[in-house]
N, C-alpha and C positions, 0 to 999 in steps of 0.2 A: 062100943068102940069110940075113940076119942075123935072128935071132927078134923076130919085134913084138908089141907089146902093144896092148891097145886100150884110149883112154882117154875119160873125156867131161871136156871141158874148159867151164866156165863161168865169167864174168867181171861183175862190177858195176862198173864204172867212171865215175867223177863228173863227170869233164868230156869232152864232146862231141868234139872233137878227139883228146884220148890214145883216147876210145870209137872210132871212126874207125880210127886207126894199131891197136888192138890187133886190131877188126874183121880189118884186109887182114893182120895177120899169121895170128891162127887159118884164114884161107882158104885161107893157103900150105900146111898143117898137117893140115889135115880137113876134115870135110865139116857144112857149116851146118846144124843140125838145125832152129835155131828163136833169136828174140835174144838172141844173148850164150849162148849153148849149141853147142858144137860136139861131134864124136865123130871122132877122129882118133885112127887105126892106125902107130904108129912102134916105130921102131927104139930101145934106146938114146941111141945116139949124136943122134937127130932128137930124141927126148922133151928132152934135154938143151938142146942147140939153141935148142929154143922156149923152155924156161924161161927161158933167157938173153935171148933178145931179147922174150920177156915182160915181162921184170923192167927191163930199161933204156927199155921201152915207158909203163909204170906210176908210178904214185907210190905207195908203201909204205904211205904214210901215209893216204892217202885214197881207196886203191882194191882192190879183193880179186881173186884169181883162185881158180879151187879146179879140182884135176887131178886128177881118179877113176879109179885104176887099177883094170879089170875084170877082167884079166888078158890070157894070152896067149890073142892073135886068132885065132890056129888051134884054139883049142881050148875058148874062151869061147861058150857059147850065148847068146847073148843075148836075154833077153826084157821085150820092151817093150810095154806098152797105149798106143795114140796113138788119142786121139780127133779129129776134126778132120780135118786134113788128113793123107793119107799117108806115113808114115812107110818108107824103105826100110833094108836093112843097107847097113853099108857093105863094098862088095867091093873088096878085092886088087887092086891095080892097078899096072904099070908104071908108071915113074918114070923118065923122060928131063931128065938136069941137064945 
């Protein structure tokens, strides 16, 4: 299996609509922590991927993404304080295309 990294991807996006379409792309990608906050486990090749269809999703000019590399997912602790509602890791999962 190809090495993944673990990222947290967050998004401000100004219109309702491109908000929307970038929404259902980070859901193909990872897992929803909270709005416009995702944390999503990939591959190269998939980190790639999404930047791409990020980017034709967005407007440059008016809208920001930011993509936090934590490191590799096998080997990143990760620790996080969540107040509120429960927070889980995210685990390793099959992937059927």
């Amino acid at each position: 299996m190809a090495s993944e990294r673990l990222y947290i991807v967050t998004y401000d996006i100004s219109a309702p609509s491109r908000w929307r379409r970038v929404f259902r792309i980070m859901n193909g990608y990872g897992e929803w922590l909270q709005l416009s906050v995702f944390q999503c486990r990939l591959t190269a090749r998939r980190h790639q991927e999404m930047l791409a269809r990020l980017e034709k999703a967005m407007h440059g000019r008016d809208d920001h993404v930011l993509v936090i590399d934590i490191g590799n997912a096998d080997k990143v602790e990760t620790r996080i304080e969540s107040l509120g509602k429960t927070w889980k890791k995210l685990e390793r999962r099959a992937l059927i295309i």
